[in-house]
N, C-alpha and C positions, 0 to 999 in steps of 0.2 A: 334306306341304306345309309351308312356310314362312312363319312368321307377318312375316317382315322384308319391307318392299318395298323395289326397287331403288330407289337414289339416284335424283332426277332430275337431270340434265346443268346445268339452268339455276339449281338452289337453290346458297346460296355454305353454306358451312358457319355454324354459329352460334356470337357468342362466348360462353362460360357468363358466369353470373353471377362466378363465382367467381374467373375471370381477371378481368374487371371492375374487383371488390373488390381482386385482388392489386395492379392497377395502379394504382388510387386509394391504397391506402395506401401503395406503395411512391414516389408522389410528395409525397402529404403528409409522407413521414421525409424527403426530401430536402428539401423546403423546410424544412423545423424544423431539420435541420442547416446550411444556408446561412444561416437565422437568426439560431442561434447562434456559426457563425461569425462575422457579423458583430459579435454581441454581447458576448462572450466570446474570440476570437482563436480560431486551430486548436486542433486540439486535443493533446493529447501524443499523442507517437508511442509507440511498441511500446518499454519496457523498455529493449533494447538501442540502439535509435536515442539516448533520451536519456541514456543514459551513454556513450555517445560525443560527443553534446551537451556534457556534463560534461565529458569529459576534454577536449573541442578548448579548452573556457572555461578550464577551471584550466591546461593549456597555455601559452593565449594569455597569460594573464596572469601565471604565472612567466617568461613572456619579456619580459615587458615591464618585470619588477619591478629597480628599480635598486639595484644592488650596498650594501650596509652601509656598507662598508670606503668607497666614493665612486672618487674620484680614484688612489687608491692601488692598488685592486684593477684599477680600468681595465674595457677590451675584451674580457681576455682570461678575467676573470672572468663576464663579461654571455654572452662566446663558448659559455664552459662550461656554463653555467645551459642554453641555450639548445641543447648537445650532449645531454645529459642529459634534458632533454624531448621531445624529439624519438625518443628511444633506447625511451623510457619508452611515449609514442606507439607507432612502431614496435611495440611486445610484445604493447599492449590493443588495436590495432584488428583484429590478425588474427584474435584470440580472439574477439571480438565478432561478427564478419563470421561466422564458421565456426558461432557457438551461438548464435544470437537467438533461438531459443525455450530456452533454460538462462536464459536473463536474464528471460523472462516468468515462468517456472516460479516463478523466486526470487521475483519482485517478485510473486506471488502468494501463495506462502507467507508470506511478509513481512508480504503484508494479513490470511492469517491466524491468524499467531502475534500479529499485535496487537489481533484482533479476540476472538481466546481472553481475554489479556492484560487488556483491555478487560473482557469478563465476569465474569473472577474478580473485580477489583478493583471494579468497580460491588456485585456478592454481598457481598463482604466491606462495602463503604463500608454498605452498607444492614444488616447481624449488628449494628455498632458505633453505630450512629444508630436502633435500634430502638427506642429505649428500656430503663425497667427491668429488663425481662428480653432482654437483651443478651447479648453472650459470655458474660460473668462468673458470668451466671447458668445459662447451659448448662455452664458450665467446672464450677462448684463442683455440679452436679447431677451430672456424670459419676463425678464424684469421690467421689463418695457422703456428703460430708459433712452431720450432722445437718442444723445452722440453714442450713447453706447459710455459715457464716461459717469463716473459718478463725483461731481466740484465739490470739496470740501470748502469751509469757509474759513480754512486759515490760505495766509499768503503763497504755500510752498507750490511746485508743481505736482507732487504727486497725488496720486489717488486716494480719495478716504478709501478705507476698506471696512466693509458693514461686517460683524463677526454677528449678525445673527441668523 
């Protein structure tokens, strides 16, 4: 025998809790996002969207830019600027369109080769701001020197300093 009883016809199924919970939070992220839209503007797109962003802008605006030369260069100058970007266009948008996740990939590595970047130089800024016993004093510790001083053999009091 079986411990399950059959369905009855009239009971409607139940919603768990836990659909519930997904649908309560998945309307709270969207009000917090239309929030911040309003508060903040959209948001950036994907990588590749906004370098194309980029190039339609610097585009737009070497077309627009007026010739040095003035009057002298003319039409046929402004013609050319304006051949030339479009040529330029033309080569980056198919590569864009065909890789838009190469352009994310980068602009992620990007965040963390600066985020690397970022750590060494925070390590190093805090070696040099220690205090007393700072680099110089790990430097001439490795070094095995006595006092820890390095006597030059001229007169003065300062320290030689070895540059190599």
């Amino acid at each position: 025998m079986s411990d399950e009883r059959p369905a009855e016809p009239h009971e409607e199924p139940r919603v768990s809790d836990a659909d519930a919970w997904a649908t309560a939070c998945a309307e709270d992220l969207e009000a917090e996002k239309a929030r911040r839209r309003t508060s903040y503007g959209p948001p950036p797109g994907s990588a590749a969207e906004e370098l194309k962003k980029l190039v339609d802008t610097v585009a737009d605006k070497l077309s627009g830019l007026q010739s040095p030369l003035g009057t002298l260069a003319g039409p046929a100058a402004q013609q050319m600027v304006k051949q030339v970007v479009q040529q330029a266009k033309a080569a980056v948008e198919p590569v864009i369109e065909r890789n838009p996740g190469v352009f994310d990939h980068l602009a992620a590595a990007g965040s963390e080769l600066l985020a690397a970047y970022r750590s060494a130089v925070q390590s190093q800024e805090r070696r040099w701001t220690s205090g007393p016993s700072g680099v110089a004093d790990e430097w001439r510790g490795e070094r095995g020197d006595g006092e820890g001083r390095d006597r030059g053999e001229g007169t003065g009091s300062g320290e030689r300093i070895d540059l190599d």
